[in-house]
FIVODO-830114 format. One line per 2 residues: their letters; for each residue x, y, z of C-alpha. Coordinates in steps of 0.25 Angstrom, whole numbers. Layout:
BEGIN
A> X Y Z | ...
END
This chain:
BEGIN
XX> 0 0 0 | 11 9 3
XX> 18 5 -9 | 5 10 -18
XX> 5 24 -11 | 20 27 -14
XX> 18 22 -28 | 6 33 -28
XX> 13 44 -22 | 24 42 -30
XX> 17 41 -43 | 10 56 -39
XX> 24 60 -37 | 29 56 -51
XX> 16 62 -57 | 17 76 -49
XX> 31 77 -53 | 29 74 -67
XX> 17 85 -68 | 27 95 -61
XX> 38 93 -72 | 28 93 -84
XX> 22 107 -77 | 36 111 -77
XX> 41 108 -91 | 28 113 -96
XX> 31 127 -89 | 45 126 -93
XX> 43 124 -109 | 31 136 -107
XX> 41 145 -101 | 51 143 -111
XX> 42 147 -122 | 36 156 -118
XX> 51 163 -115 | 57 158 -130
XX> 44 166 -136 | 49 178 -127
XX> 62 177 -134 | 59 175 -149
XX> 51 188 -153 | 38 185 -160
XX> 43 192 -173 | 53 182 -175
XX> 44 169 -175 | 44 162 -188
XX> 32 166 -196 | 24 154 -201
XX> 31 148 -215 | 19 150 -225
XX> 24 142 -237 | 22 148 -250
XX> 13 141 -260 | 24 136 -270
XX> 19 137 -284 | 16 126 -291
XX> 28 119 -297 | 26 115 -313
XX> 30 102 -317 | 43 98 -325
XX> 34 92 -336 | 27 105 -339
XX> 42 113 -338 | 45 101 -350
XX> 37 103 -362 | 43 91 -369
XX> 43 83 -358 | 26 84 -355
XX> 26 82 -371 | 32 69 -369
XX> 23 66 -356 | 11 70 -363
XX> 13 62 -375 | 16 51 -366
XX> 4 52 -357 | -5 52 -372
XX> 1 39 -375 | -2 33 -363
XX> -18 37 -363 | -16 34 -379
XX> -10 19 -373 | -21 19 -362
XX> -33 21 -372 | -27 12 -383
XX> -31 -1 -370 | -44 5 -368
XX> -47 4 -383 | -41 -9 -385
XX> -54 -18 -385 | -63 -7 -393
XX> -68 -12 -406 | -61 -1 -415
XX> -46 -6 -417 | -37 -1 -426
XX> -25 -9 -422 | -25 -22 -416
XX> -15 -27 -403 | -7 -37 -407
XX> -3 -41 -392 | -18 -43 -387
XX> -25 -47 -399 | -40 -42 -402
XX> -38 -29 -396 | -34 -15 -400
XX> -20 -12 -401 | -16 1 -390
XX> -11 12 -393 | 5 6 -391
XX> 4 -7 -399 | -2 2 -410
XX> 9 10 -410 | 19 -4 -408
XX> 11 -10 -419 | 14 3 -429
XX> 28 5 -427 | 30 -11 -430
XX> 20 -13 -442 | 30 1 -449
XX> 42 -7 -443 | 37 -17 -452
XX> 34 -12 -464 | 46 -1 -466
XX> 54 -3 -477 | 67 7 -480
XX> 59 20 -486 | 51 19 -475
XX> 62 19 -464 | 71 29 -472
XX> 57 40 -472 | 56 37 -458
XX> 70 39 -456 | 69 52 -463
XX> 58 58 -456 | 65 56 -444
XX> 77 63 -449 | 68 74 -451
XX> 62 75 -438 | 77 73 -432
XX> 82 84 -442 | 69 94 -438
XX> 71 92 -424 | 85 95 -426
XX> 82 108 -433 | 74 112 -423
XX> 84 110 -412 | 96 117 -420
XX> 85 128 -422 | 82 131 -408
XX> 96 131 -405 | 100 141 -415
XX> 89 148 -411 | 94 150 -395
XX> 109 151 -399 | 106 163 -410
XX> 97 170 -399 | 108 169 -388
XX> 117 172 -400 | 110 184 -401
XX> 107 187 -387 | 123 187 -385
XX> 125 197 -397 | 115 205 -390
XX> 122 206 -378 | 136 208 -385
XX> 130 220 -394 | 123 227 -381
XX> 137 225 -374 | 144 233 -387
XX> 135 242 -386 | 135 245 -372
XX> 151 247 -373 | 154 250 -387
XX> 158 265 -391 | 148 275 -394
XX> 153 288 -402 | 145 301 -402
XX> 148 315 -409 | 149 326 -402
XX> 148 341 -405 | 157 351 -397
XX> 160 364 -404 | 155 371 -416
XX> 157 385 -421 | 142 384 -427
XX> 137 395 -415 | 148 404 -417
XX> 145 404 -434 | 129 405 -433
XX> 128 415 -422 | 123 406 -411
XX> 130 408 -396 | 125 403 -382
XX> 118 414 -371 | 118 407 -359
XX> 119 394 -361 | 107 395 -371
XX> 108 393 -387 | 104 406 -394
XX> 104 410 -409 | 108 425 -412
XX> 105 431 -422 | 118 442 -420
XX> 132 439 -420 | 146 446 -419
XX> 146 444 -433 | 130 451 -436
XX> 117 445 -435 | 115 434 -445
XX> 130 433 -448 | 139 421 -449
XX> 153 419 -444 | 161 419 -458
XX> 171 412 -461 | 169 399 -450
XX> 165 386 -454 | 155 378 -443
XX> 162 368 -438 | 156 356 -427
XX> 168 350 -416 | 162 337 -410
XX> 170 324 -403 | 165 310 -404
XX> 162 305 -390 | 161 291 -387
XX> 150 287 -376 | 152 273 -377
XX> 161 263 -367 | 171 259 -377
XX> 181 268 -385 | 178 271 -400
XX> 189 272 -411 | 186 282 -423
XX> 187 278 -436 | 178 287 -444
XX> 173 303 -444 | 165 308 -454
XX> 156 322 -450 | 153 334 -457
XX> 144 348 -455 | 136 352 -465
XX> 124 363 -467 | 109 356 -470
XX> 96 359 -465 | 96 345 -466
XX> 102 333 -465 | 104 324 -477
XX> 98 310 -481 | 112 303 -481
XX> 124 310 -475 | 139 308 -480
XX> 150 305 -471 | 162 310 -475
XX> 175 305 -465 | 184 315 -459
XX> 201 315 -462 | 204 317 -447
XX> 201 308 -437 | 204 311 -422
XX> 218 307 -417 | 212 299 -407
XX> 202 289 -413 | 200 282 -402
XX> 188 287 -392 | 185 280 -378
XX> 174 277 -370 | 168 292 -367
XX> 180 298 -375 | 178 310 -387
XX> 185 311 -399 | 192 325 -402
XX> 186 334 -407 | 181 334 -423
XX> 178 346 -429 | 166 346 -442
XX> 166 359 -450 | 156 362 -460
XX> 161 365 -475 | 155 379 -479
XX> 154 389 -469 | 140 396 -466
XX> 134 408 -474 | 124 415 -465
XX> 113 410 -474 | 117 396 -469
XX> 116 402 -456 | 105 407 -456
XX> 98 394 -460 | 106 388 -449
XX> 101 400 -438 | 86 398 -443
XX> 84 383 -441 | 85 379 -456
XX> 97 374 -457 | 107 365 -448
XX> 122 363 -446 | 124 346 -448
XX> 135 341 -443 | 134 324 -443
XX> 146 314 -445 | 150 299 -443
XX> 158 290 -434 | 164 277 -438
XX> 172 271 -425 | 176 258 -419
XX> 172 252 -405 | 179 246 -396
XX> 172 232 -401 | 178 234 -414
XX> 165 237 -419 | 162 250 -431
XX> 152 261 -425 | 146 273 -431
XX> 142 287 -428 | 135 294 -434
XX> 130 310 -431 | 123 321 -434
XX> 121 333 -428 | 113 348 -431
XX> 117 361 -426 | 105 370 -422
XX> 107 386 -418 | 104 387 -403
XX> 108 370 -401 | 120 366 -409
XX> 123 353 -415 | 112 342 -409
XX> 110 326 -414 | 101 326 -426
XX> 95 313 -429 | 94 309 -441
XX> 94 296 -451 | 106 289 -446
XX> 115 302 -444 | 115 299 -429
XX> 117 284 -425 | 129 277 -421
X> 131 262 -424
END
């Protein structure tokens, strides 16, 4: 009886204690959340993954046209197969199976039953036609494949040349004519009052005079804009008296070339000097005063680049009373190759 008590009391025991340490480690793990969620901030916590939908992937066989060609065709045979059993036993029979006797040959033996009856029956003009068609395919295809190759390495051909060329173009000289000096203001009576360009109409000579005995004369250098250097090889300009410019202009090259013919990458030439043949009466003048006339000067440039390539400038420039000598488009008289 004794016995059964201790047992009791000792089995309370064990269970109060083992209810003690379960309350305890309960508290223990609440406390030590609660103080690692005091810790990490709640900016911090790690927002839930939302997964994007993924678009849907395409299959290989529709990235492969050939290939679902084949597959298709494949798949048609099959049902074509598949349709030739069904229809075995149906009265209307054009070929009849040799291996089952009685019943429609399907789609398979028909073709079996084709290729041997032609394998039977060929002689040599037929073998030698069949063999020539094939040819012809084999030759076609190949056609068609030299073609297409042709056709990709001409337009990377092209592709590359166009690269090349924008490249030259981009660093190859550039020549351009440029005026400086001209006695044509001090001949027709036109002067500068403050910076802005006025025709008078009196002079130290008199009103409506000319300057006698001076020739109009245009200096201008070549300038060259480009990134390589430009070597002279041709100057021909002149200055004439139209009101006008002609259909087709002549160039005439000069006897003096500079002494240094070679002009570098945003380098001028020396200076060239253009005089005009005759020199101007008053009427001439006159003309030139009232709008009627103009003062031409125009000219040619043959140079080399630094590509070994042949360019050419061509100008054309008309002097105006009160705005000098200006760009005047015309025909080709202005364009540079």
């Amino acid at each position: 009886m004794d016995t059964v008590t201790d047992n009791k009391v000792a089995g309370d025991k064990v269970a109060e204690v083992w209810s003690e340490f379960k309350r305890r480690a309960v508290g223990t793990f609440l406390e030590f959340r609660r103080k690692l969620r005091q810790r990490v901030p709640p900016s911090s916590r790690p927002a839930p993954r939302t997964e994007a939908a993924s678009p849907r992937r395409e299959s290989w066989l529709m990235r492969e046209p050939k290939w679902f060609a084949a597959v298709l065709a494949f798949a048609v045979l099959v049902v074509v197969e598949v349709l030739s059993w069904v229809a075995a036993n149906w009265p209307l029979c054009l070929v009849t199976s040799k291996l089952s006797g009685g019943t429609c040959a399907t789609f398979l033996e028909g073709v079996a039953q084709l290729a041997g009856f032609l394998w039977d029956n060929a002689d040599r003009n037929a073998v030698t036609a069949v063999a020539a068609i094939v040819i012809a395919a084999f030759t076609f295809t190949l056609w068609r494949s030299s073609e297409k190759m042709w056709s990709v390495a001409n337009a990377a051909a092209n592709a590359a040349k166009r690269s090349a060329d924008a490249l030259v173009a981009a660093e190859q000289a550039q020549l351009l004519a440029i005026c400086e000096a001209t006695n044509i203001t001090h001949i027709l009576g036109e002067r500068q009052v403050l910076g802005e360009r006025q025709v008078l109409g009196d002079r130290q000579a008199g009103a409506g005079e000319v300057a006698t005995g001076e020739r109009a004369l245009v200096q201008y250098v070549l300038k060259n804009y480009g990134k390589t250097p430009a070597v002279l090889k041709e100057i021909s300009h002149d200055l004439q008296h139209w009101n006008h410019p002609p259909d087709e202009l002549r160039y005439l090259p000069t006897r003096t070339m500079p002494k240094e013919r070679a002009i570098v990458a945003g380098g001028s030439s020396e200076p060239l000097q253009c005089i005009l043949v005759a020199s101007l009466n008053e009427a001439a003048a006159s003309t030139i005063r009232t709008g009627d006339t103009f003062l031409w000067l125009y000219g040619r440039v043959v140079y080399d680049d630094a590509f070994g390539r042949e360019r050419e400038h061509r100008f054309l420039y008309r002097y105006r009373m009160g705005y000098g000598f200006q760009p005047y488009y015309y025909k080709d008289y202005n364009t540079t190759t």
